[in-house]
C-alpha positions in Angstrom: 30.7 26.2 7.0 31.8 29.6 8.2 30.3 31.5 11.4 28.8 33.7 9.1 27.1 31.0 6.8 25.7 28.9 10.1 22.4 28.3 10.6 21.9 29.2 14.5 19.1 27.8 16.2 17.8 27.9 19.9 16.9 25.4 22.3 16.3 25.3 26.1 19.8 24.2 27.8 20.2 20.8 28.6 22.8 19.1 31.2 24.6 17.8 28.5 25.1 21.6 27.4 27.4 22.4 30.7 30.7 21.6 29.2 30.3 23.6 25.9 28.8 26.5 27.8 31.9 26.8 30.7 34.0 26.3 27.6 32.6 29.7 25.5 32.6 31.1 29.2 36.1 30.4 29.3 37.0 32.1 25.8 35.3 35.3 26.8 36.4 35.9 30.5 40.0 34.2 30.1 39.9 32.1 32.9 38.4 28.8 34.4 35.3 29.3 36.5 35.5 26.8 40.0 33.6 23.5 40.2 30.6 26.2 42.5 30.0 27.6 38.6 29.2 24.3 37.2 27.2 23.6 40.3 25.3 27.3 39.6 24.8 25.9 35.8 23.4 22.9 37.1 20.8 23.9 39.8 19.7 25.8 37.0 18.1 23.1 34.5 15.9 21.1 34.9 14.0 23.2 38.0 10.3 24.3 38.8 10.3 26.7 36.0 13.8 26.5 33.9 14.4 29.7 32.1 17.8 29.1 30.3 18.6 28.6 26.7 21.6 27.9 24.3 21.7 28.9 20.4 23.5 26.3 18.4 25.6 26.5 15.0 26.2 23.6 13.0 25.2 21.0 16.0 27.6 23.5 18.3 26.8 25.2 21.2 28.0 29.1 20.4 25.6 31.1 23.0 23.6 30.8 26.3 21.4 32.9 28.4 20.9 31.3 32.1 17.8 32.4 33.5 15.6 31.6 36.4 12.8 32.3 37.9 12.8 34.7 41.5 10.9 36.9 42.9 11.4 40.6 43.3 10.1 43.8 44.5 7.6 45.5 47.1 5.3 44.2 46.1 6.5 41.1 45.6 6.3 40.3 41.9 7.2 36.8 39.7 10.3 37.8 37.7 12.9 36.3 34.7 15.9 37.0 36.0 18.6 37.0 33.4 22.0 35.7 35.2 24.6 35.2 32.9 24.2 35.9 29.0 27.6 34.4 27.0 28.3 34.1 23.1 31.3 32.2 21.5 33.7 35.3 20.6 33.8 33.5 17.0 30.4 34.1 16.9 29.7 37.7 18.1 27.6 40.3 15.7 25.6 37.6 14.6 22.3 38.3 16.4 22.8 35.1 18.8 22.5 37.0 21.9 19.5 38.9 20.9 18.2 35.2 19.5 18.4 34.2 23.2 16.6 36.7 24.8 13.4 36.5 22.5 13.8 32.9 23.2 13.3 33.7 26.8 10.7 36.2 26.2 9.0 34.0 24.3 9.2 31.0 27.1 8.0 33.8 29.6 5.0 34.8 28.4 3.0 31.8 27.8 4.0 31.3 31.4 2.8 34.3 33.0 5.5 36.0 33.5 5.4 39.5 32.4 8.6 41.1 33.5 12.4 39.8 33.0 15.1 41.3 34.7 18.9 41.8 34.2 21.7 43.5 36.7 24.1 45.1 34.2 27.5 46.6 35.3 27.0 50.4 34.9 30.5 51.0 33.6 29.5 48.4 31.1 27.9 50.6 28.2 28.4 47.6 25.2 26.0 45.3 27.8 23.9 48.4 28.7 23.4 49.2 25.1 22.4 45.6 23.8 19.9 45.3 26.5 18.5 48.7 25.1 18.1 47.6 21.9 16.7 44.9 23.0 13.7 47.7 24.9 15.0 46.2 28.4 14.6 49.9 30.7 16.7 51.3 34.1 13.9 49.9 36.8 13.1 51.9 39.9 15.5 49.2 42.1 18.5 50.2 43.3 21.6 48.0 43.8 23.6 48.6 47.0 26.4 46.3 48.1 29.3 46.0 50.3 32.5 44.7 50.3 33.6 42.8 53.0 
């Protein structure tokens, strides 16, 4: 069955999900991510309150959102925090990424939760324009970093 003929469904993430989800990472950045990123995908599922999803085609995993829950602000408020949102190339257009963040949206609120976050490159205007759509707004917090 073609990508465009799958039936996509989500699911929260599962360990058994790492492979398959380093894998689609892999096909979108180009490169291997270090044993610490399969560590990060780990520490993930499975906590106090696990946040991460993957959207399957066909008994394949073909997207993932890894989300967790922190805590943000002044004051301090419980937040999603979106971390890392990836769909198999093969598979982008398809509504699989917007899939996944209803799916956490929907796990979010029966939880209490009322706001989800995401830190989005700002040179990055195809990410910055999904989350949009999606009615994500700029916040009031500012990101500063340095490079050491």
């Amino acid at each position: 069955m073609a990508a465009t003929e799958a039936k996509v469904i989500t699911r929260p993430m599962e360990p058994e999900d790492i492979d398959a989800v380093l894998e689609i990472d892999r096909k979108i950045s180009g490169v291997r991510r270090a044993v610490t990123y399969t560590n990060l995908l780990t520490d993930y599922l499975g906590g106090v309150l696990d946040l991460s999803f993957v959207a399957e085609a066909n008994g394949q995993v073909v997207g993932f959102i890894l989300a967790r829950l922190t805590y943000v602000g002044e004051p301090v408020t419980e937040a999603g925090l979106i971390q890392i949102l990836g769909v198999d190339p093969d598979y982008w257009r398809k509504g699989i990424a917007s899939r996944l963040v209803d799916a956490l949206l929907e796990n979010c609120r029966p939880k209490g939760i009322k706001t989800v976050r995401v830190t989005v490159n700002e040179r990055d205007s195809q990410l910055r324009d999904f989350f949009e759509r999606m009615h994500f707004r700029r916040g009031e917090l500012i990101d500063y970093s340095k490079v050491l």
